[in-house]
C-alpha beads as a LAMMPS data file, in Angstrom:
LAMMPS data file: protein, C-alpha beads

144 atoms
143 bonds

1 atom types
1 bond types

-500.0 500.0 xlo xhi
-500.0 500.0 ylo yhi
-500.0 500.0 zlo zhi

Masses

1 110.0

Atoms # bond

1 1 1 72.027 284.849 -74.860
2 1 1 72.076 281.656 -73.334
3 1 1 70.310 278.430 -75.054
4 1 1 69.079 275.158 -74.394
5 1 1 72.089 272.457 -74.549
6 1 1 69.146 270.487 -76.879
7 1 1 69.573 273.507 -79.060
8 1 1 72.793 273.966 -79.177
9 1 1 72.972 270.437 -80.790
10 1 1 70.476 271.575 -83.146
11 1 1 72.453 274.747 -84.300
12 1 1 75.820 272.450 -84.651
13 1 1 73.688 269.779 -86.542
14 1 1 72.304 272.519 -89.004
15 1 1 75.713 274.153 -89.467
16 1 1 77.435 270.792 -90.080
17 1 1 74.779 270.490 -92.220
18 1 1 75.983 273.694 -94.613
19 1 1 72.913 275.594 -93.647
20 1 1 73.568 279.455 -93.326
21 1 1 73.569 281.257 -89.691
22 1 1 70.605 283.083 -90.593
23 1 1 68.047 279.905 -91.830
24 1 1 69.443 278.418 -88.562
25 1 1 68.649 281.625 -86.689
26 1 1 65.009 282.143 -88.301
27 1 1 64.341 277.913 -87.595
28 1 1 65.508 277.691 -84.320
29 1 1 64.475 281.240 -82.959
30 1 1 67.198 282.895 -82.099
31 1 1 69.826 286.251 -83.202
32 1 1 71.962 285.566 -86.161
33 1 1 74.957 286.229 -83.837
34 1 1 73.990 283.488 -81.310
35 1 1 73.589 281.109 -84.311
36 1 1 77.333 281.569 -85.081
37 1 1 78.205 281.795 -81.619
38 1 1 77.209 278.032 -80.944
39 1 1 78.061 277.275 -84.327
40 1 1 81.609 277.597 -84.066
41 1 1 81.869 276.409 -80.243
42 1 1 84.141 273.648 -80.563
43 1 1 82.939 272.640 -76.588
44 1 1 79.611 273.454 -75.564
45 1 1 80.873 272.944 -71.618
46 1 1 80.508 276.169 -69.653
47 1 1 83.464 277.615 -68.463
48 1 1 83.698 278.906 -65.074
49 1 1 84.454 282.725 -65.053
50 1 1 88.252 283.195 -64.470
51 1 1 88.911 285.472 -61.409
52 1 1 91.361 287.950 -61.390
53 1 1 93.902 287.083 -58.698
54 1 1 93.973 290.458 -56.408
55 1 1 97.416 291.602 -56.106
56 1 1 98.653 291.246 -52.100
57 1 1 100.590 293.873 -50.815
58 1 1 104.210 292.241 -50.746
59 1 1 104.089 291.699 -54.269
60 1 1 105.787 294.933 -55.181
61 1 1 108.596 294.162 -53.124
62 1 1 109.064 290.476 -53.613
63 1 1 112.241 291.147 -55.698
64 1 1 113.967 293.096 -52.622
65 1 1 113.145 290.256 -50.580
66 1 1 114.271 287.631 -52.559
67 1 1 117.706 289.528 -52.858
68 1 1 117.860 289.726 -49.353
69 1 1 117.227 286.354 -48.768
70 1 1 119.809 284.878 -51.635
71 1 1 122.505 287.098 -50.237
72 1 1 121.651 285.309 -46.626
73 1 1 122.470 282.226 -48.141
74 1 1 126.012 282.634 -47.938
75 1 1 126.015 284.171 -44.431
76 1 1 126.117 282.187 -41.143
77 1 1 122.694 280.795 -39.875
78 1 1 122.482 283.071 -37.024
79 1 1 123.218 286.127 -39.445
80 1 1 120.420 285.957 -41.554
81 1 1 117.229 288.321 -42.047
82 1 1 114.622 286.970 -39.592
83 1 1 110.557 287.496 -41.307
84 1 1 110.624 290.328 -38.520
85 1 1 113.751 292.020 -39.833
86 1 1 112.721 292.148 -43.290
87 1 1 109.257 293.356 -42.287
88 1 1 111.306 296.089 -40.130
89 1 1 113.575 297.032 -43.199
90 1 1 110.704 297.201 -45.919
91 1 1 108.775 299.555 -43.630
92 1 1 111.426 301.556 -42.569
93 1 1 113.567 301.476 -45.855
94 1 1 110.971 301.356 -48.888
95 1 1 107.516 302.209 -46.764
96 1 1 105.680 299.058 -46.643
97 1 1 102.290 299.267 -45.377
98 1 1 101.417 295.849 -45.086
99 1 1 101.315 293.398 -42.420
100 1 1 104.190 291.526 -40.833
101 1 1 102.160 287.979 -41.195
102 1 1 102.064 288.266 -45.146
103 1 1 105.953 289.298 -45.110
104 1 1 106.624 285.880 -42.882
105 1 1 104.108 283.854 -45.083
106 1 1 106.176 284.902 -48.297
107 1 1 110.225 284.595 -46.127
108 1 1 108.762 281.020 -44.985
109 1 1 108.016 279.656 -48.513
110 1 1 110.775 280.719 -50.058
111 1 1 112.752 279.621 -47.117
112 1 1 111.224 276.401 -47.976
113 1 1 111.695 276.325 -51.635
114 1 1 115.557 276.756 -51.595
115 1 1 115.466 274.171 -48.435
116 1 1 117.986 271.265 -49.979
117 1 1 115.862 268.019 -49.498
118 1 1 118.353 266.091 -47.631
119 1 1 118.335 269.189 -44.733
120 1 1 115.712 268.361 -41.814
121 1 1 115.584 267.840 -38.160
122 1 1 116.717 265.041 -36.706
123 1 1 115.205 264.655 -33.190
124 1 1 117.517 261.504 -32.287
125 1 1 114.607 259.738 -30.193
126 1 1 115.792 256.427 -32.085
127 1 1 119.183 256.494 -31.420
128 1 1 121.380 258.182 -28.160
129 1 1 124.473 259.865 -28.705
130 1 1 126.234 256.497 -27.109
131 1 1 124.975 254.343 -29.731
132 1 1 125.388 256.833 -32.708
133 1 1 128.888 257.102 -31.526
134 1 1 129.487 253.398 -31.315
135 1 1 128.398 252.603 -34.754
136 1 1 130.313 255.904 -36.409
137 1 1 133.453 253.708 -34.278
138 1 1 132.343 250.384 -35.976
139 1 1 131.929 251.689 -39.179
140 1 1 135.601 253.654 -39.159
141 1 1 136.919 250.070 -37.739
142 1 1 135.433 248.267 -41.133
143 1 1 136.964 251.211 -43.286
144 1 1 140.281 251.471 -42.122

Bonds

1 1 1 2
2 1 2 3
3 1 3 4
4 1 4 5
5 1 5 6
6 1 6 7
7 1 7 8
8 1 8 9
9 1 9 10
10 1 10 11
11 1 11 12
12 1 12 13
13 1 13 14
14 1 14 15
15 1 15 16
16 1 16 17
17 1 17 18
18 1 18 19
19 1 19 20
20 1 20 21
21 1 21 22
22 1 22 23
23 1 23 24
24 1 24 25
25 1 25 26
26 1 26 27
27 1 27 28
28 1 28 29
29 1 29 30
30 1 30 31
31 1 31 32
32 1 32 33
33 1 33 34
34 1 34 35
35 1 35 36
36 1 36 37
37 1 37 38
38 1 38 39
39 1 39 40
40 1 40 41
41 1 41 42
42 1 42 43
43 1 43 44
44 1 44 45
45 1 45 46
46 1 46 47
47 1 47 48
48 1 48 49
49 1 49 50
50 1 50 51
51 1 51 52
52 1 52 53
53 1 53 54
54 1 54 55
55 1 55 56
56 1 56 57
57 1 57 58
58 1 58 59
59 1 59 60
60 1 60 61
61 1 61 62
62 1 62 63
63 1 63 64
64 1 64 65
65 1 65 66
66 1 66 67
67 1 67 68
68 1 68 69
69 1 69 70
70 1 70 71
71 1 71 72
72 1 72 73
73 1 73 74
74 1 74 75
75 1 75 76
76 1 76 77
77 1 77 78
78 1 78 79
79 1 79 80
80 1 80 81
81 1 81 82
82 1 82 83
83 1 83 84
84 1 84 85
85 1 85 86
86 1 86 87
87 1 87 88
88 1 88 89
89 1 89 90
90 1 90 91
91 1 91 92
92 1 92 93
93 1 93 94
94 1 94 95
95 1 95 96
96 1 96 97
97 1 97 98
98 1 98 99
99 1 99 100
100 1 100 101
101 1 101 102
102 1 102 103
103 1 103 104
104 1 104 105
105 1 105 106
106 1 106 107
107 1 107 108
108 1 108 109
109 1 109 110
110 1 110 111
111 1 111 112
112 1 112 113
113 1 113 114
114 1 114 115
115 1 115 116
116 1 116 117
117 1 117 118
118 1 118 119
119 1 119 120
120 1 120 121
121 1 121 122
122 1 122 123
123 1 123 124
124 1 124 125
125 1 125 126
126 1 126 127
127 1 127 128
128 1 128 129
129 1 129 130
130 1 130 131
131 1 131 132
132 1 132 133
133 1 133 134
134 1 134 135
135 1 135 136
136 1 136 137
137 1 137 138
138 1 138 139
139 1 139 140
140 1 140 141
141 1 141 142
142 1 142 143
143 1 143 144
């Protein structure tokens, strides 16, 4: 049963108070159980109801993924699994029903989550080759 926040106050006021659950049910007007329900809320805030999170259909085979993907690691760029080859091998190899956009959602973040920070695209529309190339020469002139 839910109660006025006014007397809610008025429960936790009689119960500081030493006043048993059931004078504080019988004054106020409500169960014996509600009584002691208030009286021991420590915060009277509502909580919003918690939501299961609904399993997707990759999650069973996230760990075959991820051990695909760590094993790429070591192989050359253009050797590793593409999102479209490991959505071929799960439905082929271990009978994945699920769509090929949540397998590339799930290959891109983790893609991004080993990323190293310094790696990134450099699209050189500062700086031409010419002048790169000039100041890698000035630089190895200070050095050496």
């Amino acid at each position: 049963m839910t109660v006025s926040t006014p007397v809610q106050q008025h429960i936790r006021i009689l119960d500081a108070q030493g006043v048993s659950w059931r004078r504080i049910a019988r004054e106020v007007g409500v169960s014996r159980q509600t009584a002691g329900k208030y009286a021991e809320l420590e915060d009277c805030s509502p909580k919003p109801p918690e939501h299961a999170k609904a399993k997707s259909k990759p999650d069973p085979f996230k760990p075959v993924i991820d051990k695909w993907l760590e094993s790429d690691r070591l192989m050359p760029r253009k050797q590793r699994h593409t999102a479209m080859r490991v959505w071929h091998r799960l439905r082929d190899e271990h009978g994945y029903e699920g769509s090929y956009q949540l397998v590339q959602r799930y290959v891109r973040q983790r893609k991004r989550d080993w990323r190293d920070p310094g790696d990134g695209f450099c699209d050189g529309s500062r700086a031409s080759r010419r002048s790169i190339s000039a100041k890698a020469w000035s630089a190895s002139r200070e050095l050496g």
